[in-house]
N, C-alpha and C positions, 0 to 999 in steps of 0.2 A: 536463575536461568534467563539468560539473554532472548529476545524477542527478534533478532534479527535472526534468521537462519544460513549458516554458513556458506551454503549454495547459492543460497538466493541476492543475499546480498544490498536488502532494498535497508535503506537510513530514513531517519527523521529528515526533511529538508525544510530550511531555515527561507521565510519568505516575510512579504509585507501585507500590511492589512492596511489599506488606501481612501480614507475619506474624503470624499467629493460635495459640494455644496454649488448649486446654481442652476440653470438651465443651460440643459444643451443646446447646441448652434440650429441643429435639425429642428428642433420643438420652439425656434423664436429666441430661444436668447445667446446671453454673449460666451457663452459657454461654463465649463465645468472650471472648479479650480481645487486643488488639493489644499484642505485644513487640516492633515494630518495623516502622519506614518507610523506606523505599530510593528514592528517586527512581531510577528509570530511564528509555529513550527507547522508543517502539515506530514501527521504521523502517519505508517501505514496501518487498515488496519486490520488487523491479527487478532486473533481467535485460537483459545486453548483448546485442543481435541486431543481424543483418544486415536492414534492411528495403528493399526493391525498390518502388520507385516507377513511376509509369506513363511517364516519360520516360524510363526505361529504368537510373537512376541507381541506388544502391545506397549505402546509408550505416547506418553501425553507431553505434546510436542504445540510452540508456537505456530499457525498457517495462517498466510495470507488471507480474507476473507473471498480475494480474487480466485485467488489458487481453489480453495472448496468449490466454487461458483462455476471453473471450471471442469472439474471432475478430478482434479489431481490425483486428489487422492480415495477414490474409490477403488483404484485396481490395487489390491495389497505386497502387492509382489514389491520388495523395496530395491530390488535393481531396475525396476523400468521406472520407478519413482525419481530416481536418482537422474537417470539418462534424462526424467521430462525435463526435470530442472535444471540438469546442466546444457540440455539443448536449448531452449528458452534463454540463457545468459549465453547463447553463443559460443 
């Protein structure tokens, strides 16, 4: 089971990890200098729940930890579940 959800749409995005050595210019010195770059990923993250639907079904499905945080999915009705997420992607 994929961890992305079809609506929603959010990906792993692929970033750096930036190592800095020296004194900054503010605090006296000649400034910062880059000793090294790491490519890393920054995941989203998602949480397995049980979600309860208005026809009374129950399915354990990947969510956002944002999505729970907001309330997404407390109302179980899954046509206005539907609508929040695809209003939210515009």
């Amino acid at each position: 089971m994929t961890k992305i959800p079809s609506k929603i749409g959010n990906k792993t995005v692929r970033g750096n990890r930036i190592i800095r050595k020296g004194l900054p210019k503010k605090s006296g010195g000649i400034g910062l200098h880059t000793t090294g770059i790491t490519r890393r990923t920054f995941k989203t993250n998602m949480q397995r729940k049980k979600i309860r639907f208005a026809d009374g079904t129950v399915k354990r499905i990947w969510v956002r930890a944002k999505d729970l945080k907001a309330g997404l999915y407390d109302n179980p009705d899954k046509a206005t579940l539907l609508k929040a997420v695809a209003k939210r992607n515009g």
